[in-house]
C-alpha positions in Angstrom: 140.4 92.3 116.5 139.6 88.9 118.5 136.0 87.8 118.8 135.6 88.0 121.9 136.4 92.2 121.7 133.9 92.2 118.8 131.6 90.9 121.0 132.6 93.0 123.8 132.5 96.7 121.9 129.0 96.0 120.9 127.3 94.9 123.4 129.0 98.7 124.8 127.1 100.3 122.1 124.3 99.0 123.1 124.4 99.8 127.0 125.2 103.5 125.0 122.5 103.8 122.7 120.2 102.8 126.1 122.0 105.3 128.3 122.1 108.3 125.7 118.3 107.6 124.5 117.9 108.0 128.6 120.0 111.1 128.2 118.6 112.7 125.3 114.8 112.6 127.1 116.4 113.7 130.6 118.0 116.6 128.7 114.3 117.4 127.0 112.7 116.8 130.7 115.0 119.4 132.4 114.4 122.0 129.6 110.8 122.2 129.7 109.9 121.5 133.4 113.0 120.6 135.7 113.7 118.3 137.9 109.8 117.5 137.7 110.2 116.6 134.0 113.2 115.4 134.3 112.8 111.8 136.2 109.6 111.2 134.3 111.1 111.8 130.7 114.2 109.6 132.0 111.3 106.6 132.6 110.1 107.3 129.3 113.6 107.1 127.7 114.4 104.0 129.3 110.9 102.3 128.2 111.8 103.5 124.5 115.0 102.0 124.9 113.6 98.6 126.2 111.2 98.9 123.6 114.1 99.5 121.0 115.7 96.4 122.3 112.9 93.9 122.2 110.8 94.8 119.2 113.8 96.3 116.6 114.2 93.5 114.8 110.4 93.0 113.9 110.4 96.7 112.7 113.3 96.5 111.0 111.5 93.3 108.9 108.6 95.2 108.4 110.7 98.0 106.7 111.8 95.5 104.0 108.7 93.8 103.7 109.4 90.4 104.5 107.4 87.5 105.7 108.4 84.7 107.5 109.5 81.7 105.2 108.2 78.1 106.4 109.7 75.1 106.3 108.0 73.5 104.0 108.6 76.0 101.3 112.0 76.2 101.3 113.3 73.0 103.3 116.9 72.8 102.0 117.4 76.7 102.4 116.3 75.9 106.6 119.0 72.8 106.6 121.6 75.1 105.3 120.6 77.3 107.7 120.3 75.0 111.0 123.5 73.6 109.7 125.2 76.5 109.8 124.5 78.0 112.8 125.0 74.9 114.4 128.9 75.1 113.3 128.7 78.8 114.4 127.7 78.4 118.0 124.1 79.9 117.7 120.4 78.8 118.0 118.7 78.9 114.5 117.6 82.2 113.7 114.4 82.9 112.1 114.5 82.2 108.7 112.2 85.6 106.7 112.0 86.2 102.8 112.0 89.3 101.2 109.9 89.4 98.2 112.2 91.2 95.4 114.2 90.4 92.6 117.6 92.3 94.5 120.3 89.5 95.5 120.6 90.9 99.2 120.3 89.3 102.8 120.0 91.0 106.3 120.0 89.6 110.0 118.5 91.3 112.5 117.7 90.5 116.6 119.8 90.5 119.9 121.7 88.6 119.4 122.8 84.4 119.3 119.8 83.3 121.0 117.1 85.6 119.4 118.1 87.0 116.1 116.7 86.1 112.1 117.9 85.8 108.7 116.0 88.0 106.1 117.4 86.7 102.1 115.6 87.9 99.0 113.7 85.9 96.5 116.3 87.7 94.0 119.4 86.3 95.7 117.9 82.9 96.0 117.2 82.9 92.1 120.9 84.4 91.7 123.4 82.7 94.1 124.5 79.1 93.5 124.8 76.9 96.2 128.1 78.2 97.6 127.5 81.1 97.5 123.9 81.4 99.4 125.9 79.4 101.9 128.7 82.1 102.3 125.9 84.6 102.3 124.2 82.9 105.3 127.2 82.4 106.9 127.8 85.9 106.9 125.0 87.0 108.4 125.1 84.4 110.9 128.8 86.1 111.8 127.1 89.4 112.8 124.6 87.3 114.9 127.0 85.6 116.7 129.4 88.8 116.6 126.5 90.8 118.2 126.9 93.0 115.6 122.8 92.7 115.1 122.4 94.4 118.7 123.6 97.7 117.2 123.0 97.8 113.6 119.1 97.3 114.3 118.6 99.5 116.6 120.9 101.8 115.0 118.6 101.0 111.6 115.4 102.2 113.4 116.5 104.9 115.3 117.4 106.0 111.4 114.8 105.5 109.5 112.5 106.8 112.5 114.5 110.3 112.2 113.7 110.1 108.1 110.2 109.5 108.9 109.9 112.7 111.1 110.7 114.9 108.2 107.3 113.8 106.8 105.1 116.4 108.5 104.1 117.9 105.0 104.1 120.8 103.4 107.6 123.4 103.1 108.6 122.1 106.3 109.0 118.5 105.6 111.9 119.5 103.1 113.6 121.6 105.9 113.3 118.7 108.3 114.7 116.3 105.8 118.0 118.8 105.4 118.6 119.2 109.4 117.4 115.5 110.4 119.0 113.5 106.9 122.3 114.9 107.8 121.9 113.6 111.4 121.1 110.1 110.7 123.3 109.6 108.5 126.5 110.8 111.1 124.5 108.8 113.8 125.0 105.7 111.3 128.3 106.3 110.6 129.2 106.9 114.2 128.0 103.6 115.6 128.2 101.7 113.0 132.2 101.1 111.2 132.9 99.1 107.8 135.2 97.0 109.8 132.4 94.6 110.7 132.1 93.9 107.4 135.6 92.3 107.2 135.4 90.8 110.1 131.9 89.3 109.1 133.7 87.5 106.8 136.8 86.6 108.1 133.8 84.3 110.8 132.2 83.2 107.8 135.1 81.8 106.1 135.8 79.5 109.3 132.0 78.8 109.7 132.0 77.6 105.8 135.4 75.7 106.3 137.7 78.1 104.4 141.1 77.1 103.9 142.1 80.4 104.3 144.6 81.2 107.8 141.7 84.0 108.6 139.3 81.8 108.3 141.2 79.3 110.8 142.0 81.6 112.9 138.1 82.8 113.6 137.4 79.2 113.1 138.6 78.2 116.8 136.8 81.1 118.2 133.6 79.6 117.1 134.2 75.7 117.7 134.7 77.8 121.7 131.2 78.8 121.6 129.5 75.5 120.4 129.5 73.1 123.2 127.6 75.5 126.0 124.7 76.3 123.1 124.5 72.6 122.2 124.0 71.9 126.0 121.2 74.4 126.3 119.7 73.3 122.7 119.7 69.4 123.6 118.0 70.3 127.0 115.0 71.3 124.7 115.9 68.5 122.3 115.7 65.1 124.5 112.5 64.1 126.8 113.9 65.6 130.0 114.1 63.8 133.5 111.4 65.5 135.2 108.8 63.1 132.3 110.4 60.2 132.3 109.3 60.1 136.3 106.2 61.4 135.3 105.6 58.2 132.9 107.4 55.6 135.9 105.1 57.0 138.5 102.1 56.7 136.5 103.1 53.4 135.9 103.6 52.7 139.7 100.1 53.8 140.8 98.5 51.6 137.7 100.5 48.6 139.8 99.3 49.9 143.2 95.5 49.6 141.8 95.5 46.3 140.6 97.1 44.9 143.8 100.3 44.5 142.4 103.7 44.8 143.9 105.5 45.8 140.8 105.8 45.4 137.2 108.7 44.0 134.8 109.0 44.9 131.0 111.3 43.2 128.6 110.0 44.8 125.4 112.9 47.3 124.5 110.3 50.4 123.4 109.2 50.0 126.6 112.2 50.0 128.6 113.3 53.3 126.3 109.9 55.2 126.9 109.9 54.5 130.6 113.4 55.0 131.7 114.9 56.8 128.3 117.9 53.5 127.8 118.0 52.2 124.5 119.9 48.9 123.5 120.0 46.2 121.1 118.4 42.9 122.2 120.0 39.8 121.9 119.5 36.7 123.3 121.4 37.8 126.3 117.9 38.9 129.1 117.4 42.4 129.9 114.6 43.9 131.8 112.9 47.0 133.7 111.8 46.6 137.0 109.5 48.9 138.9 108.2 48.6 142.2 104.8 50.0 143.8 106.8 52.8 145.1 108.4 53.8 142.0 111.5 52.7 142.8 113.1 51.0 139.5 116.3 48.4 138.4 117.6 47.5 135.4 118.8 43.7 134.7 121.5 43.8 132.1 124.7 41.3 131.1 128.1 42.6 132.0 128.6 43.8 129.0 125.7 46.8 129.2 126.6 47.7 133.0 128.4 50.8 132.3 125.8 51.7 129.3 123.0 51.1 131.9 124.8 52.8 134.7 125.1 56.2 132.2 121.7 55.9 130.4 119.1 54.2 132.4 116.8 56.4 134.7 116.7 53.9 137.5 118.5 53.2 141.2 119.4 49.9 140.8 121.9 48.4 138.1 121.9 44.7 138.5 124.2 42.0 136.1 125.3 38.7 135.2 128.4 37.7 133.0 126.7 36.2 130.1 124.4 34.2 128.6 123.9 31.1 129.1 126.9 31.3 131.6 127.2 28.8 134.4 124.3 30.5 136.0 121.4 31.3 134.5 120.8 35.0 133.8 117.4 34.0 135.5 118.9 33.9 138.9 120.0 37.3 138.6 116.5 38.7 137.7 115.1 36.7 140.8 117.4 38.4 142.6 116.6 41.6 141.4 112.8 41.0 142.2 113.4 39.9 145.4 115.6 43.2 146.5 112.8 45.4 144.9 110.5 43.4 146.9 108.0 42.0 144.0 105.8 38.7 144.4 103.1 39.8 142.6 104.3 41.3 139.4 102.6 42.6 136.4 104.5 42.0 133.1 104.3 42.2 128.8 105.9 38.9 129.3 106.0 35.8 131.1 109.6 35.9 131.2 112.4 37.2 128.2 110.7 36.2 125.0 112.9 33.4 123.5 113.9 34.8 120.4 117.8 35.0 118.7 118.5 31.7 120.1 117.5 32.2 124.0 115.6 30.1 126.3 114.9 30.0 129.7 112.0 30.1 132.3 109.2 32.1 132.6 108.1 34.7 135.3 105.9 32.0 136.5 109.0 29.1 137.0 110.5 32.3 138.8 107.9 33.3 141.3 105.4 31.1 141.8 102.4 32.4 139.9 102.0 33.9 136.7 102.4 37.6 136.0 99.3 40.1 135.5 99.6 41.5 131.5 99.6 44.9 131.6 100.7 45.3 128.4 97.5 47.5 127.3 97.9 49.9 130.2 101.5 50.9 128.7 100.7 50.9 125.2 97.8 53.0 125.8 100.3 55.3 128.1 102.5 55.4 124.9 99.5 56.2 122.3 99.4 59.5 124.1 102.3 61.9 122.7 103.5 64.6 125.4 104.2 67.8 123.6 107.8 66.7 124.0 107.5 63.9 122.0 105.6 65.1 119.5 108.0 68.1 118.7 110.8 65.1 118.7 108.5 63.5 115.7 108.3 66.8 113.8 111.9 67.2 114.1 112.2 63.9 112.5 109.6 64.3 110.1 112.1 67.2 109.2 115.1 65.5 108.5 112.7 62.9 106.7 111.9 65.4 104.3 115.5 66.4 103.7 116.3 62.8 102.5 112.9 62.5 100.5 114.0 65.9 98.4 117.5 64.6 97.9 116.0 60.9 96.6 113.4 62.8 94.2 116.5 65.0 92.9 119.0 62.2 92.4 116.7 59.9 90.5 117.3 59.2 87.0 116.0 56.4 84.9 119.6 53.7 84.0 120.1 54.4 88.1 119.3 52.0 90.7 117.8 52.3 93.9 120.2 51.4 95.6 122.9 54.1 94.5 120.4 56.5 94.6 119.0 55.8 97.9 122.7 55.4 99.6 123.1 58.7 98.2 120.4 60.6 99.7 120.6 58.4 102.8 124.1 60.1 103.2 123.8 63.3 102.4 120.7 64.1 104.4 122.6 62.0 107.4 125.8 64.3 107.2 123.5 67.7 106.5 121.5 66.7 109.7 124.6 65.9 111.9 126.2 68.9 110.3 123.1 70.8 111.6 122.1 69.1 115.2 125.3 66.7 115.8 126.0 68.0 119.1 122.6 67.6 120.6 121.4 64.6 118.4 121.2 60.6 119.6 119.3 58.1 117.5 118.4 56.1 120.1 117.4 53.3 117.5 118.9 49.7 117.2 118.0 49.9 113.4 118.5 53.6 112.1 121.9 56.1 112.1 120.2 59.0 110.8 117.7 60.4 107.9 117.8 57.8 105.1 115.2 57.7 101.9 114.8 54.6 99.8 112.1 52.8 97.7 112.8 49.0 99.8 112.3 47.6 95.8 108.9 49.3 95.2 109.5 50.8 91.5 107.6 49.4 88.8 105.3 46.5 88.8 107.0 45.8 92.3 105.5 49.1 93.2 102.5 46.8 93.8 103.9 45.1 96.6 103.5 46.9 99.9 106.3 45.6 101.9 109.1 44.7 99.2 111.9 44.7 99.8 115.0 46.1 98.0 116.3 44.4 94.8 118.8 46.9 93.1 116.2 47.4 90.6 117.5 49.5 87.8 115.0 52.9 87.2 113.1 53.0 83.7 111.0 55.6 82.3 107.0 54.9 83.2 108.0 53.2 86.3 105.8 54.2 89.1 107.9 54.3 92.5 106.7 53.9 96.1 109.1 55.8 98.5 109.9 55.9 101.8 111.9 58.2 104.4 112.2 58.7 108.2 114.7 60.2 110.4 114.9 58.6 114.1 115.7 61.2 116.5 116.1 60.5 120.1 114.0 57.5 119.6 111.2 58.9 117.9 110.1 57.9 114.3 108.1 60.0 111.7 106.8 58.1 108.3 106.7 60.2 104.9 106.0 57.8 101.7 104.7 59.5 98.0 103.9 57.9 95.0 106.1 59.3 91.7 106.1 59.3 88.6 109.4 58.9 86.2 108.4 60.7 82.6 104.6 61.7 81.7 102.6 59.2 83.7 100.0 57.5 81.8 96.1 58.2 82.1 95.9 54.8 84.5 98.4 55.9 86.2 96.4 59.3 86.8 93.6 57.9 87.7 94.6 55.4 89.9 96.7 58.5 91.6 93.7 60.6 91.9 91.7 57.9 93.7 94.7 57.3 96.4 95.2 61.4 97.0 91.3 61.4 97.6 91.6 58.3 100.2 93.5 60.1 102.2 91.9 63.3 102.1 89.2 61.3 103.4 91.1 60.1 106.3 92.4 63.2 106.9 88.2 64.7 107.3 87.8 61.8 109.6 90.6 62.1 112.2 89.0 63.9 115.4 88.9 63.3 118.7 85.7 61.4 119.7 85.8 59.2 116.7 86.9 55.8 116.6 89.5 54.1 114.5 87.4 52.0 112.9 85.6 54.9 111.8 88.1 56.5 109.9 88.6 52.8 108.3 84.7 52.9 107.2 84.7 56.0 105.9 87.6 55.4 103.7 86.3 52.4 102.5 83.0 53.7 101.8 85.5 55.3 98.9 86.4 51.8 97.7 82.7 51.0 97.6 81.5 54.1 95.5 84.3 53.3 93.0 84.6 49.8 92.5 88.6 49.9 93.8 88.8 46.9 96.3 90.1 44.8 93.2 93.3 47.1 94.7 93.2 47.1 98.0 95.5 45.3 100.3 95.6 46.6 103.8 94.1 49.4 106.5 94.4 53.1 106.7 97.3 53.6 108.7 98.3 53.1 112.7 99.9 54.9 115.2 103.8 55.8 115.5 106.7 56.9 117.7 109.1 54.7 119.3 108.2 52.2 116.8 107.8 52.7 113.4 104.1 50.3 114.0 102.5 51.2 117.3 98.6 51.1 118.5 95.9 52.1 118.1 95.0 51.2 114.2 92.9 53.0 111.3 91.5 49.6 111.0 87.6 48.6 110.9 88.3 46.0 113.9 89.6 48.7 116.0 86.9 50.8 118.0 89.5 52.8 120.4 88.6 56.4 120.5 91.1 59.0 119.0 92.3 61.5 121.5 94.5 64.5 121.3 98.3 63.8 121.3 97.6 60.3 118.9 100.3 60.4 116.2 99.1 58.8 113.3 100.4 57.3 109.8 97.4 57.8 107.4 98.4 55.9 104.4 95.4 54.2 102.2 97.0 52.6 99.4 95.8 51.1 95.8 98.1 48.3 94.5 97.5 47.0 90.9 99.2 43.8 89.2 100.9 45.2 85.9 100.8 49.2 86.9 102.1 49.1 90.5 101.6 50.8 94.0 100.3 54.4 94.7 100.3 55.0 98.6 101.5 58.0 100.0 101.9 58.5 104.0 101.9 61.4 105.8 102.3 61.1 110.1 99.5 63.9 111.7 99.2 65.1 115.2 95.8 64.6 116.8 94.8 68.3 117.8 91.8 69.4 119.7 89.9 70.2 116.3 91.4 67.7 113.9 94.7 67.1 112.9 98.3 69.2 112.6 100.2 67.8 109.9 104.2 66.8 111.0 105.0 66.0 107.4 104.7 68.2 104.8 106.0 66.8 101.4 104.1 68.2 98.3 101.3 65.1 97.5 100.4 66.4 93.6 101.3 64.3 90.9 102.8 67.5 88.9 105.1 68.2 91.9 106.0 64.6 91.7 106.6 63.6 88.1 110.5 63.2 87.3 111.8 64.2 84.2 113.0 61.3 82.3 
């Protein structure tokens, strides 16, 4: 049977089970009172049956006991997961555990866009890799089948009829002989083996399976992935309807200070303001916005058609290259002039000469030099939309991925850079396996999730920004990590301390000291509080316990399109933290001989304190490799 009749036959069981339940209390209505019964018990029936529908699935998880399952506990089993049902053609579903030693999974819902995955702590203990994988799969075939429409309802309206036959007494055995006997045919009429096989016929494509089934349902569900990777990235990406938000904001900042316009050559800016990300060369390339929020890009030939398809903005305007036989300046004079700007605010005066590029300034260009509004937009930026910060968390996901695969794969005699490549790649394939369809990077620098240690293992651990050496792993060797995922743009920052072998009573101590930093910092984040504030009280720490013999650098700073934005957990920074602030809080101890112990977690300012968006265990037993 095709899946598209699959899909077809249940979704008809399910209009029956809502038109018989309808039935059955119309046929109860008219016995005990007639057409005046009749209409009222019919409401009632279809209420039950709505009810049925919506609120099955959350019955039927209650019946088994299970509890949803966070990310954090079980991040690899949710990859698999996203993965999966990413190749299937459905959203992720819920991801519950049952707590019991049975290998056994269930999935339960309405379906592709509203469904979850129940799996056992038994069959997590029992299945390899594979297998749990094939498992999933399966279940995700009767989501995207529709097979859970049916079989939950079907479940309830079972276990409801068992339940009846407790009244007590004599009667509840007579009960269980009249209604047993019924749910059981009312199972077994609704619900055939069939799905089973076909089940896993959709799994064996959704795995990969060689097998000429497997192919077969294999093309069925590549069908189904392009519409639900349109309607996922739509709730993926900042949408349209922000990015005017952020320009408009940006046009009435100009209108207040008298100014006709702004320009911005700083690419972060150009990317948060009118979502277009490139690499810059020496080749110019600006954002222009006029009072009226009307906006142009300047770009060389070569990025006309990448503007054209990417940039939120009316006006594309070029040159052929740089230096060129006229200067790329002309063009952006041109460009001002047709947007009508004279007096211009600007992060700039002019492109920044940098890769080789010179030219003149804003002021050459117009007459009088440009207003800096450079602290209105990155104080616009500080702010995170709850867009962007969900874009973070998702990164700090995919972060975390990489960060488990570099703790598994390293081994003393490896080096980091093997080992790092390794889970770089994995946790890049896993993540475009998962969210390929509705992922962009959006980063000049970044492809996907990567881990590494940039050269900070051992005694080099004690040098905050090494960088990588192919250093060779050795037992002792403390080791300062690193991992980040960038996704649409938006950066997370996850860094731990480890351990390879027993760690040493300095090494304990000095550990124990850094966790407490950062708890500190942690306390400190609220809104109302300043920066420096959060600085002081950490380094009242470094006071109390004679440590600044290791310390090297602030608390931490903010983050998102870049991996270092402002404000900073620094004592010379007095800006207030607000709600929507993204934060890196990362105190660090660095000692000559021992090495580095800094771990860095990004947080979410919330109206109370702080969410965390990473979520990497932070105790030393959790992060002591085996040697």
């Amino acid at each position: 049977m095709s899946g598209r009749l699959v899909v077809i036959r249940n979704v008809l069981k399910a209009w029956a089970l809502l038109v018989g339940a309808c039935a059955v209390f119309a046929l109860i209505g008219w016995a005990l009172g007639g057409y005046r019964l009749l209409s009222i018990f019919v409401f009632c029936g279809a209420l039950l049956a709505g009810a049925l529908y919506w609120y099955a699935d959350r019955v039927a998880l209650g019946l088994v006991r299970a509890r949803e399952l966070p990310v954090g506990e079980f991040p690899g089993l949710h990859s698999t997961l996203e993965r999966l049902a990413a190749i299937a053609g459905v959203m992720k579903p819920k991801l519950y555990l049952m707590e019991d030693g049975l290998p056994r999974a269930l999935a339960t819902g309405r379906g592709p866009r509203g469904s979850t995955v129940a799996v056992s702590a038994g069959l997590l203990t029992a299945a390899a890799p594979a297998e749990l994988e094939a498992v999933l799969a399966h279940e995700l075939a009767h989501v995207r089948n529709r097979d859970v429409v049916v079989v939950t309802s079907v479940v309830v309206v079972a276990a409801t009829l068992l339940e009846l036959s407790r009244v007590g007494g004599w009667f509840s055995r007579a009960l269980l002989f009249v209604l047993g006997p019924l749910a059981s045919a009312f199972v077994h009429l609704l619900l055939s083996p069939k799905r089973e096989f076909l089940a896993d016929e959709t799994s064996a494509a959704i795995c990969g399976s060689p097998h000429p089934a497997g192919r077969r349902a294999g093309a069925t569900v590549a069908r189904a992935r392009p519409g639900l990777a349109r309607e996922a990235s739509r709730g993926m990406k900042i949408q349209e309807r922000e990015y005017r938000e952020r320009t408009a904001r940006l046009a009435a900042y100009a209108r207040e200070q008298g100014l006709d316009g702004v320009a911005l050559f700083d690419p972060a800016y150009v990317l948060y303001y009118v979502g277009f990300a490139f690499v810059p060369t020496e080749r110019p390339m600006a954002f222009v916005l006029n009072a009226d929020a009307e906006g142009g890009m300047l770009v060389p030939r070569l990025e006309r058609e990448h503007a054209q398809a990417n940039a939120l903005v009316s006006e594309v305007a070029d040159y052929p290259e740089y230096p060129g036989e006229a200067h790329p300046s002309e063009a952006l004079r041109s460009l001002l002039g047709k947007l009508g700007l004279e007096r211009v605010g600007a992060d700039h005066d002019g492109y920044p000469w940098v890769l080789g590029y010179r030219g003149p300034t804003l002021t050459d260009l117009l007459g009088a030099a440009p207003v800096k509004i450079t602290a209105f937009v990155e104080d616009q930026m500080a702010i995170k939309s709850p867009a962007e910060i969900e874009l973070i968390r998702e990164s700090a996901k995919w972060g975390n991925l990489a960060h488990v695969l570099l703790q598994r794969y390293t081994r003393p005699g490896l080096t980091e850079v093997e080992v790092s490549q390794r889970a770089t790649n994995e946790a890049t394939l896993a993540m475009l396996d998962a969210i390929g369809p509705i992922y962009r990077a959006q980063n000049a620098f970044f492809e996907g999730a990567s881990a590494g240690y940039r050269g900070q293992i051992g005694r080099n651990a004690a040098i905050p920004h090494s960088l990588t050496a192919n250093i060779a792993f050795r037992e002792g060797d403390v080791l300062v990590t690193g991992a980040s995922a960038p996704v649409w743009g938006y950066l997370s920052e996850l860094e731990r301390t480890m351990v390879i072998g027993e760690p040493a009573a300095e090494q304990r101590v000095m550990f124990d000291h850094m966790v407490a930093l950062q708890d500190i910092a942690f306390e400190a984040i609220k809104p109302g509080a300043r920066c420096s504030d959060v600085d002081r009280a950490v380094r009242a720490y470094y006071d109390e316990h004679g440590l600044w013999d290791y310390w090297k650098h602030h608390v931490g700073h903010c983050i998102g399109l870049r991996y270092h934005e402002g404000p900073f957990l620094d004592i010379g920074d007095d800006t207030e933290i607000e709600p929507g602030m993204v934060f890196t809080v990362e105190p660090g101890l660095y000692a000559a001989g021992l090495g580095g112990f800094r771990h860095s977690d990004t947080v979410a300012v919330t109206e109370d304190g702080v969410e965390f968006l990473t979520y990497y265990p932070r105790d030393l037993d959790s992060l002591t490799l085996p040697a």
